[in-house]
N, C-alpha and C positions, 0 to 999 in steps of 0.2 A: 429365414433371417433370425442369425440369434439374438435376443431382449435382455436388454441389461435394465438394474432398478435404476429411477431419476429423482428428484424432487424439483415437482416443474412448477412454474408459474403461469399461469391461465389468462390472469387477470391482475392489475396491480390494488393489494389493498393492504391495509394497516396487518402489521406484524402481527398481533394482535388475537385475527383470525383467523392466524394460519391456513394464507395464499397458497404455500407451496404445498403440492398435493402428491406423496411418493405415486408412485405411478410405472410402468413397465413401457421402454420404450425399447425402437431398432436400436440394436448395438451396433457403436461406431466401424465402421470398416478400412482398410486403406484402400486408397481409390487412384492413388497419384505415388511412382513411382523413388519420388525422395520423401515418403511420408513412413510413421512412426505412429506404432499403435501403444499407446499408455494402458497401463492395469493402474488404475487411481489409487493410491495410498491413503491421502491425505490431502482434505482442500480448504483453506483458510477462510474465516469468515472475514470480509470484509466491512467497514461499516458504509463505504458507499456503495457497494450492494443492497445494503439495508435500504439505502436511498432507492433506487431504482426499484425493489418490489413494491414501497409503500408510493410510490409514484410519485415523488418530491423531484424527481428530476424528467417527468418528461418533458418541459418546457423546454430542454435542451436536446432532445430526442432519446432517453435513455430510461426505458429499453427501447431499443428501435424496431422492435417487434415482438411480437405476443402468439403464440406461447414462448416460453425461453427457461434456459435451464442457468440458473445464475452459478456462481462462482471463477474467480477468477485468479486463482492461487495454487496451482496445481503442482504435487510429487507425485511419479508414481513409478514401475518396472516395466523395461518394453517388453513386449511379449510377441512382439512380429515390426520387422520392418520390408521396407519399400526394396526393389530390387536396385535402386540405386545411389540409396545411403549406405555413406559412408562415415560418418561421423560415430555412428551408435551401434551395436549391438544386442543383439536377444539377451536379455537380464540385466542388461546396464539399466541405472535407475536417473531421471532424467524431471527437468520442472519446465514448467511454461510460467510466462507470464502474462498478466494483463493481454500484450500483443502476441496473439496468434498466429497473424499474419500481416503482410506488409507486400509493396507491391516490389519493392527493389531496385525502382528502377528511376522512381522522384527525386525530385532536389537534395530532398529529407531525407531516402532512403542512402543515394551519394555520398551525403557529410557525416553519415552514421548516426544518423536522426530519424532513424526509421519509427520509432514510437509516435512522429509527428506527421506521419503518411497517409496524406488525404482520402486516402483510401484502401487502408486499414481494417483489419477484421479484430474485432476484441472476443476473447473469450469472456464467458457468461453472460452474451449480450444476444445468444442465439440459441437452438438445440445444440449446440456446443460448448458446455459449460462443467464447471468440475465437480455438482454437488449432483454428480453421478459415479457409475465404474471403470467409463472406459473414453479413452479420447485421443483423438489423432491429430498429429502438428507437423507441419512439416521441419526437416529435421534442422533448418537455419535458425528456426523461433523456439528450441528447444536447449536445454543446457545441462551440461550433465551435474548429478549431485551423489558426492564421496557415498560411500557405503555405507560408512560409518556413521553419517547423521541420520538421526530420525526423522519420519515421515515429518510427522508433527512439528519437528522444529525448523523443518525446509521450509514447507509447504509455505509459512507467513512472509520466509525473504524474497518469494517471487512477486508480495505487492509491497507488502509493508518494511520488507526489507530493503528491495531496491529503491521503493519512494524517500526513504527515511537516508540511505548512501548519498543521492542524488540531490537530494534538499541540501545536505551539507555543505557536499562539490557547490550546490550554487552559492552559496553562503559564502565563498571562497578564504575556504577555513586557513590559520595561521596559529601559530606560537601565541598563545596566552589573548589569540583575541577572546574579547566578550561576549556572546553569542545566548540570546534567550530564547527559550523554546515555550513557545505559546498551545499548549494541548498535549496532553503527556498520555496519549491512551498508547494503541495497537503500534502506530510508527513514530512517535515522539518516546518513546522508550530505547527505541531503538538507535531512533536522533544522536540522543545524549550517547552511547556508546560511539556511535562513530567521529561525532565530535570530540568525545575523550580521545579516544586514538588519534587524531589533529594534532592534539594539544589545546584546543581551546579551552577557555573558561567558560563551562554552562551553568548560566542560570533556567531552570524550573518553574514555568509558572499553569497553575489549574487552580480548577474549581474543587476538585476532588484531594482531599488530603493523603488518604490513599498512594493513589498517584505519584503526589510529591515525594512519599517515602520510598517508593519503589526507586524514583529518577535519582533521591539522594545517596539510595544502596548503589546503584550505577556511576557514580561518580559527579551529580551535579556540585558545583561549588557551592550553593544555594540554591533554594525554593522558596516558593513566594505564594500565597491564595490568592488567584485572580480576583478582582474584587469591579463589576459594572461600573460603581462610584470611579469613574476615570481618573478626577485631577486627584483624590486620596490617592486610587493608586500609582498614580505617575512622581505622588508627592515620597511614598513611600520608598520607590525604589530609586528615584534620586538622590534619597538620600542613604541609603545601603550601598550602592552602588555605581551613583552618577549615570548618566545615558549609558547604552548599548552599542555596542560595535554592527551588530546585526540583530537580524529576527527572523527566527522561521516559526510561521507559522499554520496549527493541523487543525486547530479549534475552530468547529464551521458555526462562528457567530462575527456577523459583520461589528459588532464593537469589539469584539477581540483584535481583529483587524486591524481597525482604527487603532484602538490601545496600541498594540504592538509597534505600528509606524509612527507613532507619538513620542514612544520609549528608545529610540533608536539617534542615536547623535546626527547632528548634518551634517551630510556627505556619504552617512551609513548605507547600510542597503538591509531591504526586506523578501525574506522571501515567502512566498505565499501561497499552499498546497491544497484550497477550498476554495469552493463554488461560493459567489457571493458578492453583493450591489459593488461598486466600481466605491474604493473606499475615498475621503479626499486627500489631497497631497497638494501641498507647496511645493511648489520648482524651485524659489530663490533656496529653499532649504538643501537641494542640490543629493537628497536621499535618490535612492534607486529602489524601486519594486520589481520584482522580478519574479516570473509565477514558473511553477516548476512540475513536469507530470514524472513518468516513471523510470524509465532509462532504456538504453539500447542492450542490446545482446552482449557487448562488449564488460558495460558497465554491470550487467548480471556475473558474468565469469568473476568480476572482482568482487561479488560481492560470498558469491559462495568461497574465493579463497580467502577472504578476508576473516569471514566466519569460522571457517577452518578453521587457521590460524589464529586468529585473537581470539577465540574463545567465545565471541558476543554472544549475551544472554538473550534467551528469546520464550517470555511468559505467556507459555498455555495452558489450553484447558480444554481436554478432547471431548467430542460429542459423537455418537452414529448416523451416517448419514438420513437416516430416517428424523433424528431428531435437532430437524434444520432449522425448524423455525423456533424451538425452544434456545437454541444455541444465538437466532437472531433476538431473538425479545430480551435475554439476559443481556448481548452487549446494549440496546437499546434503555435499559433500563439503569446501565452498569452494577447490573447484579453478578457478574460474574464472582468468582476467590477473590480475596481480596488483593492478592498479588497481581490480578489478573487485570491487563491495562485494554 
C-alpha cells in the first residue's frame, strides 16, 4: 500500500499546541467504480475547522470521530478515475466540497438539497480530509475547475466561496436593497462581492479595521466598527443609514447576532451562518431569520462560473501542508497579511 504525508488529529486540543501531528498514512485508493482519485493542490483553511480541533464543537458531534484528517476545501488533478465515470478525465483538475457524499435518494437529496442529507458524509470529518495528498469523491460530489485558476484561489470557493454565494441567494438579493454584513473575514469578503454583483447596497460592519478596508476596496457603500455597546451602535447606524433591508450574518458571537436582528427594519429578513444560543426575536415585528449552510452541486457550478467571469477577488495567504497548525493559530489570532481576511 502506497503512504501519502497527512496532518492528523489524535485528539482535540487548543491550536496552540499543535494537535495536528504530520504523520504518514495509507494513500487513498479507488474502491468504487464512479470514483475519482485527487492529487491535492490546495486545501483551505477553514475557521470552523479551527472549531472542531480545538473541540468547541463537540457538543454538536463535530468531529464525530478521532483520529481525523481535517480540511474541507479541496482542488486538486485527477490522476485515475473509476471505470465508470464519465463526467471527468485523467488531468482534468476538479474541487470538492464540504459534502463528499450524500445518499441521493432523500427528500433532500430529490429537491437538490442534497447538502441537508441525513446521512451525509462531510469531508474533514474522517481519514478523509484535505490537509493531506490525495483524495477520492465520487464523481457527482465533485466539480470541475477552469485551468486557468489557481490552486490557491479555488481551493476557498469550495467553502467560503459557496457559503458566502448562498448566504446572498438567501438574503434574496435585489436592486439597491440594503443589506449589512456582520463578520468581514474568510466568507464576508466574499459576501460583499457577490452582493455587489446583485446590485445591493452593502454596508460592512467588524471589529477589525483592517477588514472594513478590505470590504470598502470591494465595493461596500459603507463600513461601520462593530461596537458590543448595542443601543450606541444601533443609534449610530440609524442614523447613517436608517434600518436594514437584511442581514447576513458570519461573526460567531451571539450579540452580533442579536445586533444584527435589531438593525434589520420589520418585516426584513436575517440570515444567519454560525453556531449559537437561539437569539430573541419578536413575531409582531413580522422579521424572518433564516439560517443558511453551504450549497448543492448545482449552486457550486455557478459559483465557479461566476468567479470566472466577474473576476471575484479572493485574499490569500499560502502555507505547506506541514505547516497546518501555524497557518490555524495565525487565523485564530488574526495575525494573518494584513489584507488577509
Amino acid at each position: 500500500m502506497e503512504k501519502m504525508r497527512a496532518m492528523v488529529l489524535e485528539k482535540c486540543a487548543k491550536i496552540e499546541t499543535n494537535p495536528l501531528k504530520l504523520t504518514e498514512v495509507d494513500r487513498h485508493e479507488i474502491k468504487r467504480p464512479n470514483e475519482i482519485l485527487l492529487k491535492i493542490e490546495a486545501c483551505g483553511v477553514c475557521h470552523s475547522q479551527l472549531h472542531g480541533i480545538e473541540g468547541d464543537w463537540q457538543d454538536i458531534g463535530i468531529p464525530p470521530s478521532l483520529p481525523t484528517i481535517p480540511g474541507h476545501e479541496v482542488v486538486g488533478k485527477i490522476v485515475e478515475i473509476g471505470e465508470n465515470v464519465t463526467k471527468f478525465k485523467v488531468g482534468d483538475r476538479a474541487g470538492i466540497t464540504p459534502l463528499l457524499e450524500a445518499c441521493q435518494k432523500c427528500q433532500y437529496c430529490k429537491e437538490g438539497k442534497e447538502y441537508l442529507c441525513e446521512s451525509s458524509i462531510i469531508l474533514g470529518e474522517s481519514l478523509k480530509g484535505g490537509y493531506t495528498e490525495y483524495v477520492t469523491v465520487t464523481e457527482d460530489f465533485a466539480t470541475k475547475v477552469p485551468d486557468n485558476m489557481k490552486p490557491e484561489y479555488a481551493a476557498p470557493l469550495f467553502c467560503a466561496g459557496i457559503t458566502a454565494y448562498k448566504a446572498v441567494k438567501a438574503a434574496e438579493p435585489k436592486q439597491n436593497k440594503k443589506i449589512g454584513i456582520f463578520g468581514i473575514g474568510g466568507v464576508g469578503h466574499m459576501v460583499v462581492q457577490f452582493a455587489k454583483i446583485e446590485n445591493c447596497d452593502v454596508i460592512a460592519f467588524s471589529r477589525t479595521q483592517n477588514h472594513l478596508d478590505v470590504a470598502k476596496r470591494l465595493g461596500a457603500i459603507d463600513t461601520m466598527v462593530f461596537s458590543e455597546n448595542q443601543k450606541e451602535f444601533l443609534t449610530r447606524l440609524k442614523e447613517k443609514h436608517g434600518t436594514l433591508d437584511a442581514a447576513i450574518v458570519f461573526a460567531p458571537a451571539d450579540i452580533v447576532t442579536d445586533t444584527a436582528i435589531k438593525s434589520v427594519k420589520k418585516g426584513g429578513l436575517i440570515v444567519i451562518a454560525t453556531v449559537g444560543e437561539n437569539p430573541a426575536f419578536m413575531a409582531f415585528e413580522e422579521k424572518t431569520i433564516r439560517g443558511t449552510l453551504i450549497g448543492s452541486t448545482k449552486d457550486m457550478e455557478q459559483v465557479i462560473k461566476i468567479c470566472n467571469e466577474k473576476n471575484i477577488e479572493v485574499i490569500t495567504q499560502t502555507f505547506p501542508l506541514e505547516n497546518a497548525n501555524e497557518a490555524l493559530k495565525k487565523l485564530k489570532d488574526q495575525k494573518l497579511r494584513q489584507e488577509e481576511c
